[in-house]
N, C-alpha and C positions, 0 to 999 in steps of 0.2 A: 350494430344490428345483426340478429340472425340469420343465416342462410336458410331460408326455404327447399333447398335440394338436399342437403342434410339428413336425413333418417336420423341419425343419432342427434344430434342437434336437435332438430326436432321432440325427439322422446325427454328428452331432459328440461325440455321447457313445459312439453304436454304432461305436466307431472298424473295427473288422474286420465289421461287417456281419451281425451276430447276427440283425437282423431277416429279411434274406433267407432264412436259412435255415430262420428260423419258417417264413416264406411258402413255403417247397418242401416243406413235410414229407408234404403229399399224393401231392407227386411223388415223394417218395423213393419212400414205398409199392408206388403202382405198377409206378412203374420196378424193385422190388425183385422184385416178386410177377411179372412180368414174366421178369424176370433168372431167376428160379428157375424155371420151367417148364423151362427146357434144360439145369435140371443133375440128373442121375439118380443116386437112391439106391440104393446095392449093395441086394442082396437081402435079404442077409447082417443091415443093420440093420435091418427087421420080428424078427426074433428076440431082439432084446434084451428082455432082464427088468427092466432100470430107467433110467432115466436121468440123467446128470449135467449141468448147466450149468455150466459155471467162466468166471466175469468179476469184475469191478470198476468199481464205480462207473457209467459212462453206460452200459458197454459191459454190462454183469451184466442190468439194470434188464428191461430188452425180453424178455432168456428168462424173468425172473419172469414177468411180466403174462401171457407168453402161458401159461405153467403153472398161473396162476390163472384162465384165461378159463374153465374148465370143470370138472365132477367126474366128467364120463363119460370121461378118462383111466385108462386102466386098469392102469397099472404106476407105482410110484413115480418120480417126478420132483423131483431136489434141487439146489439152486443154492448154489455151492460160490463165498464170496467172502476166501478166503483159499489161503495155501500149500498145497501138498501136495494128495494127493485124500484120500477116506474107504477104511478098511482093507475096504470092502465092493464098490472097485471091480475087476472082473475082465473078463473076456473074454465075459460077456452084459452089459455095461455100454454105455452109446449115449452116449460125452462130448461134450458140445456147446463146444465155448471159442470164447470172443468176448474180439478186443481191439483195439480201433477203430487206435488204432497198431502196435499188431501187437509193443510192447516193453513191456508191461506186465510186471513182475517176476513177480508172484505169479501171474497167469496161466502164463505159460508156463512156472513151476516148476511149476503143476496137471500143464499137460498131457504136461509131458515124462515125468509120473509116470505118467498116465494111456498114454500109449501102449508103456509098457514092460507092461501090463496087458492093452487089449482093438485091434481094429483095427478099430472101431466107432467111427468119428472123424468129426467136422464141424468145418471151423476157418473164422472170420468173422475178417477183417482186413483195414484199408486196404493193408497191408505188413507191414514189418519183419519182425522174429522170424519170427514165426508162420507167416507166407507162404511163408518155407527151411524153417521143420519140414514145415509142409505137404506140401512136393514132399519131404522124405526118409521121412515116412514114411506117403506116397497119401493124403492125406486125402481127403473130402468140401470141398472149399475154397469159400467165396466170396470176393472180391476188392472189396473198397468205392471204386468210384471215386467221391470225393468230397470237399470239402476240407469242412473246419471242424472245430469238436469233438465229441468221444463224442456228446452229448448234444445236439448239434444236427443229429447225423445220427442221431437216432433212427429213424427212419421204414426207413430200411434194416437197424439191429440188430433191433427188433422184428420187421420183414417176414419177416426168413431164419428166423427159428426159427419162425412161426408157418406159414412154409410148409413146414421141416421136419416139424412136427409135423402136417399137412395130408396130406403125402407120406406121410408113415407111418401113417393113418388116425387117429391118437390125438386131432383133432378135426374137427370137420365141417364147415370150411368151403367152400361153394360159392361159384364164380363170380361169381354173384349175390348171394350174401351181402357178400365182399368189397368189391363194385362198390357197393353201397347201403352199405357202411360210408365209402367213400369219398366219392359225391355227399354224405350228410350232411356229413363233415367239411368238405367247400370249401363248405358252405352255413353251419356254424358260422363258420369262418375269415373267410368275407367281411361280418361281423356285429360279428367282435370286431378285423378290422387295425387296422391305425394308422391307417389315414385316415378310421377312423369316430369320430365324435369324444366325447368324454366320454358325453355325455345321453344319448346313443342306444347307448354299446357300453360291454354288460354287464360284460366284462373291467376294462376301461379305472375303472368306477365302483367296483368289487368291490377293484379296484387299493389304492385310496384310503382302503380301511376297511384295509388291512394297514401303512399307515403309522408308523411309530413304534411298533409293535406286534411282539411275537415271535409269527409264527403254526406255534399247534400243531393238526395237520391228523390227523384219524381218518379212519378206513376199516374196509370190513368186507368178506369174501368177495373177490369177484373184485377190490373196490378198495383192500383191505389192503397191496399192494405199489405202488397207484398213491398210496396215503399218504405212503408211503416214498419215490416218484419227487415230486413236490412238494414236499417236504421238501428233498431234494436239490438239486432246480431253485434253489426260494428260496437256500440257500446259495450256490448257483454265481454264478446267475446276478443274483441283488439282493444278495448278500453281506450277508444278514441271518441271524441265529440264529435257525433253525427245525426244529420235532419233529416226530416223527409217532407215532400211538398207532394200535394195531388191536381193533377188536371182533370178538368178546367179552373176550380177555385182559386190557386194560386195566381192565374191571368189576371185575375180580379183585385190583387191587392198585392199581396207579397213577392212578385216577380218583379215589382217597380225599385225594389232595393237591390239592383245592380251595381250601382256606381262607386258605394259607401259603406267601407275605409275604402282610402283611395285605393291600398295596396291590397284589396277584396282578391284581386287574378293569382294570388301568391297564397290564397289562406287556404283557397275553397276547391273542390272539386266536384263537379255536380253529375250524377248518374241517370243518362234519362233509361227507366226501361220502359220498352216499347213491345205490345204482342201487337200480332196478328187480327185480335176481334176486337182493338179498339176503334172508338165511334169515328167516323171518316173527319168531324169536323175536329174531335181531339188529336185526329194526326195531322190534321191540317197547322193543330195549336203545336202540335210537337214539332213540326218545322218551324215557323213562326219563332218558338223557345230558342230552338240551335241559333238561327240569325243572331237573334237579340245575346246573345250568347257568344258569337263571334265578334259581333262589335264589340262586343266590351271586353274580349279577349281571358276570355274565362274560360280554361280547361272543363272539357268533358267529355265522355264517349257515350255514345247510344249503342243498347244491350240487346239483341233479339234473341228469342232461343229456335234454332233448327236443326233437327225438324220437330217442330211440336203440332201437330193435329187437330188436337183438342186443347178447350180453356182449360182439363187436367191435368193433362202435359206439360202443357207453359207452365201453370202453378209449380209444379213439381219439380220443373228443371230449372228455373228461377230459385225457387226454397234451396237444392243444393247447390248448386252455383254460386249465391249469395253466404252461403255457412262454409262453403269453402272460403272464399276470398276474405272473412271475418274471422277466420280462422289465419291463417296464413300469415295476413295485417299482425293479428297477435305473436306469431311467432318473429316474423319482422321486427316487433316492440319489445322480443325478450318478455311476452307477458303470459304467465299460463292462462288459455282459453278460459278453461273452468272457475278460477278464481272469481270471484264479486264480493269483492271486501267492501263496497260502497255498498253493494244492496245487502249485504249480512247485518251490516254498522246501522242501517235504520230498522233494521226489524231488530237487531236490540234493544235500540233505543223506547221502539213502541212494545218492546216486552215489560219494559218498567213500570208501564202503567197500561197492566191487562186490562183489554176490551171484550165484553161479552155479546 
């Protein structure tokens, strides 16, 4: 296994430079929130009655979180990660598509559906596709200049929808709020890089307890879909097998499978994160979990991030914290971050037989 305190070690496993784009995701941000001040929303979308997200995978991720960041959204909001759209998309419908290469299949089958429906459109892409639908039919466009993958250009997927959703008043972010969501993050970041070394950064040690372990990671409220981005991360990027469970719903059924394989304490490790604005009776269920969690002698740690202020904050020092330690995981496995020869291998396979 590789040494994580390593620089050079490091660089030779990071063959395309994963870690760099850890280190910008602050920049994306701003640079994003930046970017979107000069693009203006028709009128026409404050009238919509619901909204839709449609993406996949890195690109999906960012319009959830921000659709969890709040409950004072006042219209439904659904994030659509397959074919086609829902039979309840029309002409008061606000579709958001995201797709970081801009040729994702099932996206751009969403939105080709979708625009035959409402002209309530925002499309996010580096290029491809989506960039020529765009200009045929006006969209709301952002344009991602930025190389790497979906999921290392987070900072610019999240950015555009939460400052959609900003523009449209559906949440309240200020200036000020954004700017203190950011100083925190570059003060978490320079706590957890790579050149801080084991003893002293939190990440790098937290690293170390996921070893040889499947980590299944909980979440509740605004962090139920940041379960789901963890999850993901650890796949991609540590190509480790890992789950995510959401509270309350897992109380309900899937938390009863503690006991089985007997040797379940040896396979598993389980991440609760926990903020701040979750609902008193879901912390009430997150102690509850730990118990039942001790009894059965099943490693896990609970994650809080401080100081976080705001539910944009926590998002945001969650998203890096979790792409470090899925980072890292990978470098521990000897596995470059960037690589995904498992998702390359089925989008060849469904190149053989194009879909229109």
């Amino acid at each position: 296994m590789a040494n994580i305190d390593s620089l050079e070690g490091i660089s030779k496993i990071d063959q395309d430079g994963f870690l760099n784009n850890l280190q910008e995701f602050p920049d994306q941000c701003e640079r994003c929130w930046e970017d979107w001040k000069k693009i203006p929303l028709p009128a026409r979308f404050v009238q919509a009655k619901n909204i839709l997200i449609t993406g996949m995978g890195g690109s999906s991720i960012g319009g959830a979180l921000v659709a969890g960041l709040s409950t004072q959204i006042n219209i439904p909001v659904v994030v659509w990660r397959d074919y086609g759209v829902p039979d309840w998309v029309d002409k008061d419908t606000l579709v958001i598509t995201i797709s970081f290469s801009g040729n994702t299949e099932e996206t751009l089958n969403s939105f080709k559906q979708a625009a035959e429906r409402t002209d309530k459109l925002v499309t996010i892409a580096k290029g491809g596709e989506l960039e020529v639908l765009s200009r045929k039919y006006k969209t709301t466009h952002y344009q991602i200049n930025y190389e790497g993958q979906p999921r290392a250009s987070f900072g610019f997927l999240f950015t555009s929808v939460l400052s959609v959703f900003t523009k449209l008043k559906l949440l309240e972010i200020s200036e000020d709020d954004f700017r203190e969501a950011i100083v925190l993050l570059r003060a978490l970041q320079k706590k957890i890089d790579a050149n801080v070394p084991t003893p002293n950064n939190n990440a790098k040690l937290f690293t170390h307890k996921l070893e040889d372990k499947i980590p299944i990671i909980y979440g509740a409220g605004i962090l139920q879909e940041m379960a789901r981005r963890w999850a993901n991360e650890l796949g991609e990027n540590s190509k480790t097998a890992a789950f995510f469970q959401v509270i309350p719903e897992m109380n309900h059924n899937t938390f009863n499978g503690v006991k089985f394989p007997k040797n379940l304490a040896q396979k598993i490790f389980v991440v609760m994160l926990q903020s701040k604005f979750d609902h008193p009776r879901n912390r009430l269920r997150q102690k509850a979990v730990m118990q039942v969690l001790d009894k059965n002698r099943i490693p896990y740690e609970s994650l809080v991030m401080e100081p976080a202020p705001t539910p944009l904050s926590e998002v945001l020092q969650f998203t890096l914290y979790g792409a470090y330690v899925s980072f890292y995981l990978g470098i521990v496995y000897e596995s470059d971050p960037s690589e995904i020869e498992v998702v390359d291998f089925l989008k060849e396979k469904l190149a053989e037989e194009p879909f229109e």
